[in-house]
DRENLUM-494194 format. One record per residue (C-alpha): residue number from 1; residue in three letters; x, y, z. Coordinates in nm, 3 decimals. Layout:
% DRENLUM-494194
+------+------+---------+---------+---------+
: resi : resn :      px :      py :      pz :
+------+------+---------+---------+---------+
:  NUM :  ALA :       X :       Y :       Z :
...
+------+------+---------+---------+---------+
% end
This chain:
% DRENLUM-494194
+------+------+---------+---------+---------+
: resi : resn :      px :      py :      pz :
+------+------+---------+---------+---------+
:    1 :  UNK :   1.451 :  -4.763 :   0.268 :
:    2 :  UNK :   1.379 :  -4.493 :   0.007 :
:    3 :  UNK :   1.422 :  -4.115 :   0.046 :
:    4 :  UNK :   1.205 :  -3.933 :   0.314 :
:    5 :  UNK :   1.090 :  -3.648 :   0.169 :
:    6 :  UNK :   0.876 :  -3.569 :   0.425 :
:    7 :  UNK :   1.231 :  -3.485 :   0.570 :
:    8 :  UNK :   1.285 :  -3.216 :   0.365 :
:    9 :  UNK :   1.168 :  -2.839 :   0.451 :
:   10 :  UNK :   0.863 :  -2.719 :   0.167 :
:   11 :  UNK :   1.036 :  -2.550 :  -0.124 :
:   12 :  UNK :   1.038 :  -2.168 :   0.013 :
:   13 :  UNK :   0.978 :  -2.001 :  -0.371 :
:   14 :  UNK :   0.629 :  -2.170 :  -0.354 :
:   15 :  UNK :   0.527 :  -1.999 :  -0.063 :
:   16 :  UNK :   0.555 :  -1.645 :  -0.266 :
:   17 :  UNK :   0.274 :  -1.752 :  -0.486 :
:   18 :  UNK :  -0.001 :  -1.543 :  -0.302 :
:   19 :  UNK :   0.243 :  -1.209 :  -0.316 :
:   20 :  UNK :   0.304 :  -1.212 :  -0.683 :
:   21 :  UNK :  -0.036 :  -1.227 :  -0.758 :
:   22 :  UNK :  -0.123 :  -0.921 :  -0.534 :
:   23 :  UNK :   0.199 :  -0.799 :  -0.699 :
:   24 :  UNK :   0.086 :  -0.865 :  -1.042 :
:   25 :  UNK :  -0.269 :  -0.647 :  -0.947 :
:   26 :  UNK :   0.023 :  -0.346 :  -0.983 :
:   27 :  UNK :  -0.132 :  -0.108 :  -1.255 :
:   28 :  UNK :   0.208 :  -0.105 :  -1.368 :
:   29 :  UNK :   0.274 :  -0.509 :  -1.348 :
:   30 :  UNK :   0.523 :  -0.729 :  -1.127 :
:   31 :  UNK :   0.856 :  -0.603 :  -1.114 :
:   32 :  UNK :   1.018 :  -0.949 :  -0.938 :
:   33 :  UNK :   1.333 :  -0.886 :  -0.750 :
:   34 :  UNK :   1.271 :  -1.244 :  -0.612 :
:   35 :  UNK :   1.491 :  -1.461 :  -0.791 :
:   36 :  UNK :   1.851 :  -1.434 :  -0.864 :
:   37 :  UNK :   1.826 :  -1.587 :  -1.245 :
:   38 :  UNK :   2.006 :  -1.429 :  -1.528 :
:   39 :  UNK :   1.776 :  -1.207 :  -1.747 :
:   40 :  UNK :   2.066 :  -1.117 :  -1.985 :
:   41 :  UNK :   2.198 :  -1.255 :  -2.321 :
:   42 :  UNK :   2.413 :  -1.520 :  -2.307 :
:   43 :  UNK :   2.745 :  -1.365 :  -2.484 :
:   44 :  UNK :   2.821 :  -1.443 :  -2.835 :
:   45 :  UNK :   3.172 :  -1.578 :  -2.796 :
:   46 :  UNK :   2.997 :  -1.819 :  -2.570 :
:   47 :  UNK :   2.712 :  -1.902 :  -2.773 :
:   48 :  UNK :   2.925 :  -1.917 :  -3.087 :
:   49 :  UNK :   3.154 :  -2.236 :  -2.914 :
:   50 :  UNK :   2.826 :  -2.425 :  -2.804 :
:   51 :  UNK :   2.685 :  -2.432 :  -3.155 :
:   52 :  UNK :   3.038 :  -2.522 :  -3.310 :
:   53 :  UNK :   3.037 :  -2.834 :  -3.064 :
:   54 :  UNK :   2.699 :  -2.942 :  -3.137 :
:   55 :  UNK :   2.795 :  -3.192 :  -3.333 :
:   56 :  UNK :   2.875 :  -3.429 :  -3.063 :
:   57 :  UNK :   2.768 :  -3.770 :  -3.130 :
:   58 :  UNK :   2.956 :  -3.930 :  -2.851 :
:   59 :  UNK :   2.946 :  -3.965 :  -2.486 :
:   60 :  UNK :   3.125 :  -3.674 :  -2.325 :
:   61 :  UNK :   3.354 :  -3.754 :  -1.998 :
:   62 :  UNK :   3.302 :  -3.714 :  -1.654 :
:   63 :  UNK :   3.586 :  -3.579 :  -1.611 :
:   64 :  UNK :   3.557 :  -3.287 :  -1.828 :
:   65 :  UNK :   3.798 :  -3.220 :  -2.171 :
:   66 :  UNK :   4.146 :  -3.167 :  -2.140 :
:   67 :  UNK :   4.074 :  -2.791 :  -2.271 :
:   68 :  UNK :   3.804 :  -2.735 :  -2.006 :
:   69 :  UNK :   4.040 :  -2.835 :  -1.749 :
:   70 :  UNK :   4.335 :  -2.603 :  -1.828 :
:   71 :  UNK :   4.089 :  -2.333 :  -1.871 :
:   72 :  UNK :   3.986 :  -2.345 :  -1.538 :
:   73 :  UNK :   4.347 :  -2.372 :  -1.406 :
:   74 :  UNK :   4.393 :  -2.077 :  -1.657 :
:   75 :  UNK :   4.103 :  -1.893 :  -1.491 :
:   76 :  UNK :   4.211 :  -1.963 :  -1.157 :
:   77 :  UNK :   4.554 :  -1.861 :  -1.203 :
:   78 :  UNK :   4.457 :  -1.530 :  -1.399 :
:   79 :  UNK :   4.160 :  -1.393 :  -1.164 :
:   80 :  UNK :   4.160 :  -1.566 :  -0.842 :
:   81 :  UNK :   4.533 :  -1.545 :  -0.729 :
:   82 :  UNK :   4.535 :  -1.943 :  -0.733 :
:   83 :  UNK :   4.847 :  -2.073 :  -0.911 :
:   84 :  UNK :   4.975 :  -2.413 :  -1.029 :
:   85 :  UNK :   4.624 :  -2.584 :  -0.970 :
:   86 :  UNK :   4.594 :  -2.991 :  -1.083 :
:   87 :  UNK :   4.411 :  -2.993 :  -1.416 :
:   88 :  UNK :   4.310 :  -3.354 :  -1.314 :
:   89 :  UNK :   4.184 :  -3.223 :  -0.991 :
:   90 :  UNK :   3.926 :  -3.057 :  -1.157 :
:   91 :  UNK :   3.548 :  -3.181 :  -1.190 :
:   92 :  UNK :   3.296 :  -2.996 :  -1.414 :
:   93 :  UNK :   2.934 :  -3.037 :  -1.251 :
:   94 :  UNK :   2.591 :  -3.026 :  -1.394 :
:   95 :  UNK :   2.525 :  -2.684 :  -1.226 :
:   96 :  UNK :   2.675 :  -2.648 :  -0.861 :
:   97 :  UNK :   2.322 :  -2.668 :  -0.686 :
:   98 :  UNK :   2.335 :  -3.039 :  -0.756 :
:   99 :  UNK :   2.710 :  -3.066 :  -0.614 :
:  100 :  UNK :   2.562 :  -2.898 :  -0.337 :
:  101 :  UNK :   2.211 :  -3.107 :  -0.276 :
:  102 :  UNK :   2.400 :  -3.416 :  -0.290 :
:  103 :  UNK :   2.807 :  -3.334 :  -0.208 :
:  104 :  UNK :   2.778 :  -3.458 :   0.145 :
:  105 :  UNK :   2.547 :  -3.815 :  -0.049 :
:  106 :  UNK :   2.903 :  -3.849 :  -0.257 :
:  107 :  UNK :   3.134 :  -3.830 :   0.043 :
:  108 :  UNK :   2.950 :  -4.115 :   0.232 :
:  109 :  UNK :   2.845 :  -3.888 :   0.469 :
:  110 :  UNK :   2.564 :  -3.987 :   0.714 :
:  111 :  UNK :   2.358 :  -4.042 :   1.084 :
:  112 :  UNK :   2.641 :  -3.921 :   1.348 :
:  113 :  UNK :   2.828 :  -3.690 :   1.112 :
:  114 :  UNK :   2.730 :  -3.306 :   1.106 :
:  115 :  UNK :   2.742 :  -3.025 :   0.817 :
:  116 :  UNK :   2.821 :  -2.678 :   0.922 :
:  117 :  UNK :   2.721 :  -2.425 :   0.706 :
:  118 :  UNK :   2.648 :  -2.069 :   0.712 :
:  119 :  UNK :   2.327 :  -1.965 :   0.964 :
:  120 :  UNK :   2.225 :  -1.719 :   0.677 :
:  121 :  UNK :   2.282 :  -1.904 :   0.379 :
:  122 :  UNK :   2.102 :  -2.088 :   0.043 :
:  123 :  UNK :   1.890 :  -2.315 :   0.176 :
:  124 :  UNK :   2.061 :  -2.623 :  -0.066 :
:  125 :  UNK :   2.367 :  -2.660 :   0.184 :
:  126 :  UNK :   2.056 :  -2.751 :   0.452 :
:  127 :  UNK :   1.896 :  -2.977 :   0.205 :
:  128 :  UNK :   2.221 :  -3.141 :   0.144 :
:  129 :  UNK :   2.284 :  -3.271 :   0.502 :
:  130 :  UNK :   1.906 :  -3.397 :   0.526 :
:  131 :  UNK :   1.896 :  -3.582 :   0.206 :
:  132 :  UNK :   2.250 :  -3.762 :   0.375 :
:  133 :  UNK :   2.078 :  -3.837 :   0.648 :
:  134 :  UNK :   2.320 :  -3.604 :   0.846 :
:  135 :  UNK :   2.305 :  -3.325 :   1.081 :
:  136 :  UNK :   2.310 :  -2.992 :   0.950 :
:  137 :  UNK :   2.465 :  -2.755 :   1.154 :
:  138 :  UNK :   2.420 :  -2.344 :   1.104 :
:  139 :  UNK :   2.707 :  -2.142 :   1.245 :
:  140 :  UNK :   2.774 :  -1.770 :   1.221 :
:  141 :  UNK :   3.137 :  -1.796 :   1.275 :
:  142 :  UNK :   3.268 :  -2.032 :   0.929 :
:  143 :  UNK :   3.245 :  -2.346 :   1.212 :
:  144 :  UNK :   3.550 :  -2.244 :   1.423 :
:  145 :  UNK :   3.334 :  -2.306 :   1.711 :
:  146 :  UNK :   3.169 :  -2.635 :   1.629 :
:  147 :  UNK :   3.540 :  -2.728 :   1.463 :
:  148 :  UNK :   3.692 :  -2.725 :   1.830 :
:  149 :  UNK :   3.384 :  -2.865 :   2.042 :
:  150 :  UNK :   3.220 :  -3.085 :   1.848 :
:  151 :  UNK :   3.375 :  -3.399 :   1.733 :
:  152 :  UNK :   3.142 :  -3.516 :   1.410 :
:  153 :  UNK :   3.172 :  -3.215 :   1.190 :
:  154 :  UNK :   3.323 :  -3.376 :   0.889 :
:  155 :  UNK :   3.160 :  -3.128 :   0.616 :
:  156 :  UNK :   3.228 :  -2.694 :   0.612 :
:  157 :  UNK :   2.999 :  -2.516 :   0.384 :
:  158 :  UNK :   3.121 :  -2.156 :   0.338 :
:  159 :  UNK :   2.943 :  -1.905 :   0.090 :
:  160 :  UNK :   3.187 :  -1.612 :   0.033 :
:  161 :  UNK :   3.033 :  -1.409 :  -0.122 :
:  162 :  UNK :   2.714 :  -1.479 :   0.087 :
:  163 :  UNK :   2.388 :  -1.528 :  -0.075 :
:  164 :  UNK :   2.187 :  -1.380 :   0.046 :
:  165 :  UNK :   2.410 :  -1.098 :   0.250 :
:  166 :  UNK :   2.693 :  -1.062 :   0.040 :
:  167 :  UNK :   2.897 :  -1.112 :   0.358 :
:  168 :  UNK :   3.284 :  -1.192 :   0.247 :
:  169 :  UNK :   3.583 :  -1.410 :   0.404 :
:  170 :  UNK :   3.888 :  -1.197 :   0.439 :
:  171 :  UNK :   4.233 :  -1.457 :   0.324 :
:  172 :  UNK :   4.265 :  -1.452 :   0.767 :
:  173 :  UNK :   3.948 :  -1.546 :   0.808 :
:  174 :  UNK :   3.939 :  -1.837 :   0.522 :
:  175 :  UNK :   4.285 :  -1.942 :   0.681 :
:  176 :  UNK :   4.198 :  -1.985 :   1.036 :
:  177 :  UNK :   3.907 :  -2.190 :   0.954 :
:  178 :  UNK :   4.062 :  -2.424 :   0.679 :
:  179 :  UNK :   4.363 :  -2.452 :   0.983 :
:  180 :  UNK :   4.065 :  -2.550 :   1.222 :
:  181 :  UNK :   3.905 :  -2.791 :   0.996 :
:  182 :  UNK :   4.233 :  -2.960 :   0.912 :
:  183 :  UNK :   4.320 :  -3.045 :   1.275 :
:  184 :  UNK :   3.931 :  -3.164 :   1.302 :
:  185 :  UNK :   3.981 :  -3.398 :   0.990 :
:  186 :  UNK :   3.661 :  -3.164 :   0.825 :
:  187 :  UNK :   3.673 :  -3.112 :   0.475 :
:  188 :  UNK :   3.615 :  -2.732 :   0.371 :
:  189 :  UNK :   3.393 :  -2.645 :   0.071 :
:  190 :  UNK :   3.349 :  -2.317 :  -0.050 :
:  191 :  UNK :   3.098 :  -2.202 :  -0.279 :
:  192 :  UNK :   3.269 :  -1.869 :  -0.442 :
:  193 :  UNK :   3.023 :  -1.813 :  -0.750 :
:  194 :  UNK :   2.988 :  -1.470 :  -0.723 :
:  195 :  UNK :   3.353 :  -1.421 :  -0.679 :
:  196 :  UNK :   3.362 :  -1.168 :  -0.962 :
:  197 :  UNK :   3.062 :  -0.966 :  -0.879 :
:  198 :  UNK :   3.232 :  -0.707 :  -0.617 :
:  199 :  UNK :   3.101 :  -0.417 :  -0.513 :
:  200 :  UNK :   3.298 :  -0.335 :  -0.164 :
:  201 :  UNK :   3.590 :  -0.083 :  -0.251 :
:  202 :  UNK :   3.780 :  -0.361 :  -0.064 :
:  203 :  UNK :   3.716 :  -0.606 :  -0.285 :
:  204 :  UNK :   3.722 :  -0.429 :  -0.576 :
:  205 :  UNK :   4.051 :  -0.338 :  -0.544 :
:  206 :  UNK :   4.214 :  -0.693 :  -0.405 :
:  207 :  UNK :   3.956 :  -0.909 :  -0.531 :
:  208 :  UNK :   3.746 :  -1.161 :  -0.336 :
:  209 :  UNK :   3.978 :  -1.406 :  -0.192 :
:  210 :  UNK :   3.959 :  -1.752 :  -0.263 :
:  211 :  UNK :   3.967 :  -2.063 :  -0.005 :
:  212 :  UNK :   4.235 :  -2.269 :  -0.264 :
:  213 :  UNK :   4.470 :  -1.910 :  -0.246 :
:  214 :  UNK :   4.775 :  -2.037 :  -0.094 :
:  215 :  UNK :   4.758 :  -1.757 :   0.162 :
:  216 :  UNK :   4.461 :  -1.992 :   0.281 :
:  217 :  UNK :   4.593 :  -2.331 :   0.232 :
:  218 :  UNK :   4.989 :  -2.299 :   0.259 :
:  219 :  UNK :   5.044 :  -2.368 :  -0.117 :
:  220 :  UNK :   4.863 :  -2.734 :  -0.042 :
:  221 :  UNK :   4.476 :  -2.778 :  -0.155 :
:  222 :  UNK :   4.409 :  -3.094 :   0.074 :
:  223 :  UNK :   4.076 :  -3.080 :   0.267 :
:  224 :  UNK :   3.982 :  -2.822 :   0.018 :
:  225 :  UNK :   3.759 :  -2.746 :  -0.241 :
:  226 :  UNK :   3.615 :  -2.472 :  -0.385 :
:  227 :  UNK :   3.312 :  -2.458 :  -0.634 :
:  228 :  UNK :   3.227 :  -2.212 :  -0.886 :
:  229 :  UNK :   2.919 :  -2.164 :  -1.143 :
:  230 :  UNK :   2.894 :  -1.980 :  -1.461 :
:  231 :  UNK :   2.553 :  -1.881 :  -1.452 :
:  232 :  UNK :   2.609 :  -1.544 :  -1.280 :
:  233 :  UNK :   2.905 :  -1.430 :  -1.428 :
:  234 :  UNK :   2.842 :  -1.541 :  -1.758 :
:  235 :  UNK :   2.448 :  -1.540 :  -1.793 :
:  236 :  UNK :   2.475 :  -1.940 :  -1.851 :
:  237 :  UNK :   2.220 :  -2.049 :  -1.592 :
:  238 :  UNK :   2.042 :  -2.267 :  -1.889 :
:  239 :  UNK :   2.368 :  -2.424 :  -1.960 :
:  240 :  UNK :   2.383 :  -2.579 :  -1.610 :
:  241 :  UNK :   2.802 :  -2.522 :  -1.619 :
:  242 :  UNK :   2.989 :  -2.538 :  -1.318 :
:  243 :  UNK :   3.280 :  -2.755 :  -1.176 :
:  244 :  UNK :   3.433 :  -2.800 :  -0.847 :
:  245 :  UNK :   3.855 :  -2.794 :  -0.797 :
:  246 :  UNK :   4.103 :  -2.852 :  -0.539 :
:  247 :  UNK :   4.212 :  -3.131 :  -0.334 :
:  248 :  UNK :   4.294 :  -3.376 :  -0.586 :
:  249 :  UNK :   4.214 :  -3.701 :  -0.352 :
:  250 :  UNK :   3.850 :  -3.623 :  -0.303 :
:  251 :  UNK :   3.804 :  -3.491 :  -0.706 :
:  252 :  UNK :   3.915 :  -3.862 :  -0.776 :
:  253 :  UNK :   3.664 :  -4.012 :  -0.501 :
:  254 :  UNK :   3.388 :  -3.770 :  -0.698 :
:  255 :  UNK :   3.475 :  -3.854 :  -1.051 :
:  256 :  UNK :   3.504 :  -4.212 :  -0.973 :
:  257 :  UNK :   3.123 :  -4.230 :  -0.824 :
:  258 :  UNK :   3.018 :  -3.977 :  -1.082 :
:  259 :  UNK :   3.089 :  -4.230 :  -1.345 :
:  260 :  UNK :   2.935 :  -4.522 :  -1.194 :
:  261 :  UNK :   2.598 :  -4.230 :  -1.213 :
:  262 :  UNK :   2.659 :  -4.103 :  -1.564 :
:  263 :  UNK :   2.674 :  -3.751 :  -1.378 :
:  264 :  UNK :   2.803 :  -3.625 :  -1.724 :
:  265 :  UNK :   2.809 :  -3.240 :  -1.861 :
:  266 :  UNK :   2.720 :  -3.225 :  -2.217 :
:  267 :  UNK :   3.053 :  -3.156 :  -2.464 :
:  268 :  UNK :   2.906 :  -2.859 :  -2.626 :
:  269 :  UNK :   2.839 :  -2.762 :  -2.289 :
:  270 :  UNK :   3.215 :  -2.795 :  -2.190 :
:  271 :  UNK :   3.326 :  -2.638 :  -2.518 :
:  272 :  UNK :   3.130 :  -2.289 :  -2.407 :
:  273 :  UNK :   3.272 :  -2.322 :  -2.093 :
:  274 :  UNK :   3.629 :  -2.340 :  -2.228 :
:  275 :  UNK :   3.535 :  -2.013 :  -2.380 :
:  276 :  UNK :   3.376 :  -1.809 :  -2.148 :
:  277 :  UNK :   3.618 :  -1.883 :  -1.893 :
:  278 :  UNK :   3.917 :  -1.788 :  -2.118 :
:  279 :  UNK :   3.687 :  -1.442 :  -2.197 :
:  280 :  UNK :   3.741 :  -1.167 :  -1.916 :
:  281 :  UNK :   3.556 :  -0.884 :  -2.097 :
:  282 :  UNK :   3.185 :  -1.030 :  -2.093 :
:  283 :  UNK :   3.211 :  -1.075 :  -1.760 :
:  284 :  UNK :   3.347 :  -0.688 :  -1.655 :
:  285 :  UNK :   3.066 :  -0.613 :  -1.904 :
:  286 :  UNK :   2.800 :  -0.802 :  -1.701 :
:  287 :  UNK :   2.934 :  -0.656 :  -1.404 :
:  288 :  UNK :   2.914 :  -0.294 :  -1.532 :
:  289 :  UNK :   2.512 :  -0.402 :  -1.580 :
:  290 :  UNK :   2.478 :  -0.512 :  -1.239 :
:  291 :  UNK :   2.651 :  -0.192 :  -1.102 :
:  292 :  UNK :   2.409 :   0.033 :  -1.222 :
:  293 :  UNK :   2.116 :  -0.174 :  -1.137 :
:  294 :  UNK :   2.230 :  -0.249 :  -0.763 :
:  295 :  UNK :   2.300 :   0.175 :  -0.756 :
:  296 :  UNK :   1.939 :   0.267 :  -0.851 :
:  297 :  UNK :   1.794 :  -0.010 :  -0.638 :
:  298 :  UNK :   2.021 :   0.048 :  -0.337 :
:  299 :  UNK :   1.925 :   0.461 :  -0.334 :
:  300 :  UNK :   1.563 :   0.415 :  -0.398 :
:  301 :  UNK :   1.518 :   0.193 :  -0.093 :
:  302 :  UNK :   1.745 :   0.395 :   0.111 :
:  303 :  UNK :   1.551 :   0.678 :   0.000 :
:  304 :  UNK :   1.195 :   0.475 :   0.118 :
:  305 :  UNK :   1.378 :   0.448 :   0.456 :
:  306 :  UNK :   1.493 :   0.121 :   0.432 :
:  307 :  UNK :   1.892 :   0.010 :   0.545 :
:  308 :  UNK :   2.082 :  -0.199 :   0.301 :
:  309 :  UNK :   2.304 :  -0.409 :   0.494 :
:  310 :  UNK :   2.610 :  -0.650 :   0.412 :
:  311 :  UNK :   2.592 :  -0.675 :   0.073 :
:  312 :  UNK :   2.948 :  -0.673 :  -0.028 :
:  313 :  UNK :   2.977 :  -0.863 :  -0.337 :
:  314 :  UNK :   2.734 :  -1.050 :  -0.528 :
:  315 :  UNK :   2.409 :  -0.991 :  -0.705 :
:  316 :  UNK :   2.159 :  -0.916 :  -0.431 :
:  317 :  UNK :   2.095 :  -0.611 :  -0.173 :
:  318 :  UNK :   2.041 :  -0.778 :   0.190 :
:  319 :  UNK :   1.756 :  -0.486 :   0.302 :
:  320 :  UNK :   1.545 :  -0.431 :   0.617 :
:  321 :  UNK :   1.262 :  -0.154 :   0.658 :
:  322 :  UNK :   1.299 :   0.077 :   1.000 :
:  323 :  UNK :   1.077 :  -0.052 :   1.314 :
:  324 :  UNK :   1.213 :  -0.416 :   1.295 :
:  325 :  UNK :   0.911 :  -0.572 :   1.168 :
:  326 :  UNK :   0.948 :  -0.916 :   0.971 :
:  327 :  UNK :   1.056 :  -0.988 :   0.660 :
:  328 :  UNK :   0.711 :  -1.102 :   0.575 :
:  329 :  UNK :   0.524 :  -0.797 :   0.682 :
:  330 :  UNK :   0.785 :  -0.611 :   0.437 :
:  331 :  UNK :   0.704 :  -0.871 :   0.095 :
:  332 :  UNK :   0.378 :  -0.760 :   0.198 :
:  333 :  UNK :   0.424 :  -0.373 :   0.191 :
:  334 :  UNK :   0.680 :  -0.425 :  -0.150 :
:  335 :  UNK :   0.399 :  -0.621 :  -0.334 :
:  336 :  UNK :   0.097 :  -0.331 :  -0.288 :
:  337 :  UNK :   0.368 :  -0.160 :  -0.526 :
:  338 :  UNK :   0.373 :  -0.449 :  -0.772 :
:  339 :  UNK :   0.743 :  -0.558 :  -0.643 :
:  340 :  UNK :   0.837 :  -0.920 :  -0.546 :
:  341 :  UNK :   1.129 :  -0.962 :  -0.276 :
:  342 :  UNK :   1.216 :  -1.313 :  -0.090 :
:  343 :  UNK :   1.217 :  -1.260 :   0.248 :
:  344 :  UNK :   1.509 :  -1.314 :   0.469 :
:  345 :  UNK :   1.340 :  -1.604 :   0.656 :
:  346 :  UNK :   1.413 :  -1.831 :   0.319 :
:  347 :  UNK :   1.763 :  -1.860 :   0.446 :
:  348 :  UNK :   1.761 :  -1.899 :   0.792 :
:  349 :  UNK :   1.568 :  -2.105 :   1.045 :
:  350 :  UNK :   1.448 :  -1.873 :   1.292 :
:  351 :  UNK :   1.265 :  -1.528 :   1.167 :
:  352 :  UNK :   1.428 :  -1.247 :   1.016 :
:  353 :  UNK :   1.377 :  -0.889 :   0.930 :
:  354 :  UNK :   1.528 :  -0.866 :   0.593 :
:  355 :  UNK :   1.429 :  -0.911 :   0.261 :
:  356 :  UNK :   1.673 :  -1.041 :  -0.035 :
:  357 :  UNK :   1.648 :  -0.817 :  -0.362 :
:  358 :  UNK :   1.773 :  -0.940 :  -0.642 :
:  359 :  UNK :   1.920 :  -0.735 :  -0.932 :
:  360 :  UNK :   1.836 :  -0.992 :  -1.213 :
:  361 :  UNK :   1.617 :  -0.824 :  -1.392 :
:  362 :  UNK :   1.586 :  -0.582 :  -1.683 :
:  363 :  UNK :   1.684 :  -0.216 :  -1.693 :
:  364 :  UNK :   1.332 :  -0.079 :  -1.773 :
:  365 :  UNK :   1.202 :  -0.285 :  -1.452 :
:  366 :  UNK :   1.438 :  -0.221 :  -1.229 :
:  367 :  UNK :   1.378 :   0.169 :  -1.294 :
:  368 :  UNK :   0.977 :   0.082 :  -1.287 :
:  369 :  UNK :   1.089 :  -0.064 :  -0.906 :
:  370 :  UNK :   1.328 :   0.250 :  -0.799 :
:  371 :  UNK :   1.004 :   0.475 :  -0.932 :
:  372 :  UNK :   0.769 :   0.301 :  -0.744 :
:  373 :  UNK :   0.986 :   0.274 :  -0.414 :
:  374 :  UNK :   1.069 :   0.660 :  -0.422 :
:  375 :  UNK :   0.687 :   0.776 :  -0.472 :
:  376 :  UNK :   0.570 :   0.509 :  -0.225 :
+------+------+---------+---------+---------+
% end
């Protein structure tokens, strides 16, 4: 049989079509807050490595270079409190959507097997289970719950930081549910990519915890992965660089069916990688951009009376209006002033009363937004 598609929920983004053209009508133009894609340049350290790789006549590995490898280790060990991590159990990716979309695909998961994820979360960890053939499974606890009652959980998406909420695991937290999924015989997977984008005095000053920090795991990664992207932290969204680390067992099972698929990152590709993750002060600088941009958007809709909620870490502001009305009403009301906002219902089944912002975009519009917002 080939792939139902008709199994898989309408790409969301589509649906916005009709409010950026009302938002476009703006005498002042679309500001869109909608997306979360890098608007900034790409830094030259990084860009300098790709074009000194580019001559790269062979076929690069699956399994990443040697170089790439240590630098995550390197990166994990330096930033994310994770030390002594298996270079060989670590897997660059084509992106980390894709590891997402089609993680549970690679683990043989199917019909009778269920994959918990976070009930506000990217819709991809959804998509995932469907496109198994599996039942996906939203929880607003990490899975503890479904952990101890079910009995055909076998897959734990977390998101920490949250997109779209910002919401954070605490090291307790990421422990009790990596002890619950262990006893289950679940695998945890954590998507951490906006691990360095903090904001929460909290996490500012101890960082964002990671699920392989052996406060979580004991000191032993099995059942555990965790999967980071360079596209936020490093502007490298074109680049499609990401990789995914941990329990050494299952990074074998991947690379070994990633072969057979040709699921290959390009070596130039791995060489910039190598770099940027070696390189802490592009990413504090990209940070210090984000800060200012998430301070003048978080004040101006405070200021229009709306309530910025969650939002911890991360690159978006999780924002409802007063009076409860739904997220749609509110892209409504944001695009008669020319801005663009996904609403909250994009990452969730049921309704919802928030709106995402993102603050990926330029310093001239997100001041055009704040304007706008505060003389609404």
């Amino acid at each position: 049989m080939g792939l139902d598609t008709g199994a898989l929920p309408d790409f969301p983004w589509d649906s916005l079509a009709p409010f950026a053209a009302q938002a476009r009508e703006h005498p002042g133009g679309l500001v869109d807050l909608s997306v979360g894609t890098p608007v900034d340049p790409t830094p030259a350290v990084v860009r300098e490595a790709l074009v000194a790789a580019a001559d790269s006549p062979g076929y690069p590995t699956t399994h990443g270079t040697p170089e790439l490898r240590e630098a995550v280790v390197e990166w994990f060990a330096r930033t994310r409190g994770v030390p002594g991590l298996d270079p060989d159990a670590v897997l660059p990716t084509v992106g980390s959507k894709e590891l997402v979309a089609t993680l549970p695909s690679w683990l043989g998961l199917g019909p009778g097997d269920a994959v918990v994820f976070p009930h506000v979360a990217y819709p991809t960890y959804d998509v995932g289970a469907v496109l198994a053939g599996a039942e996906g499974v939203p929880v607003d606890d990490g899975g503890l719950v479904a952990l101890r009652e079910r009995r055909d959980v076998r897959l734990v998406w977390l998101n920490s930081p949250g997109n779209p909420d910002g919401h954070v695991h605490s090291v307790d937290e990421l422990a009790a549910i990596v002890a619950a999924a262990r006893e289950a015989g679940a695998l945890v997977v954590s998507d951490e990519c906006y691990a360095e984008l903090p904001w929460a005095p909290r996490w500012v000053a101890d960082g964002v915890p990671s699920v392989l920090d052996p406060r979580v795991t004991g000191g032993d990664p099995s059942g555990v992965l965790a999967v980071y992207s360079l596209s936020k932290r490093s502007n490298l969204a074109g680049y499609r660089a990401a990789f995914v680390a941990g329990d050494g067992a299952v990074v074998r099972r991947l690379l070994e069916a990633r072969k057979h698929a040709g699921m290959m990152l390009p070596r130039p590709v791995q060489a910039a990688m190598t770099v940027a993750l070696g390189d802490d002060a592009h990413v504090a600088e990209q940070r210090e951009r984000y800060a200012v941009r998430r301070e003048l958007l978080a004040e101006a809709f405070e200021g229009a009376g709306y309530t910025v909620d969650g939002s911890e870490a991360g690159l978006y502001l999780w924002v409802r209006p007063a009076g409860g009305q739904d997220a749609l009403e509110t892209v409504a009301d944001l695009a008669r002033l020319g801005i663009l906002v996904a609403p909250g219902s994009f990452y969730t089944r049921g309704p919802s009363q928030h709106v995402r912002v993102a603050l990926t975009a330029h310093d001239v519009a997100v001041r055009e937004a704040a304007q706008r917002l505060l003389g609404a």
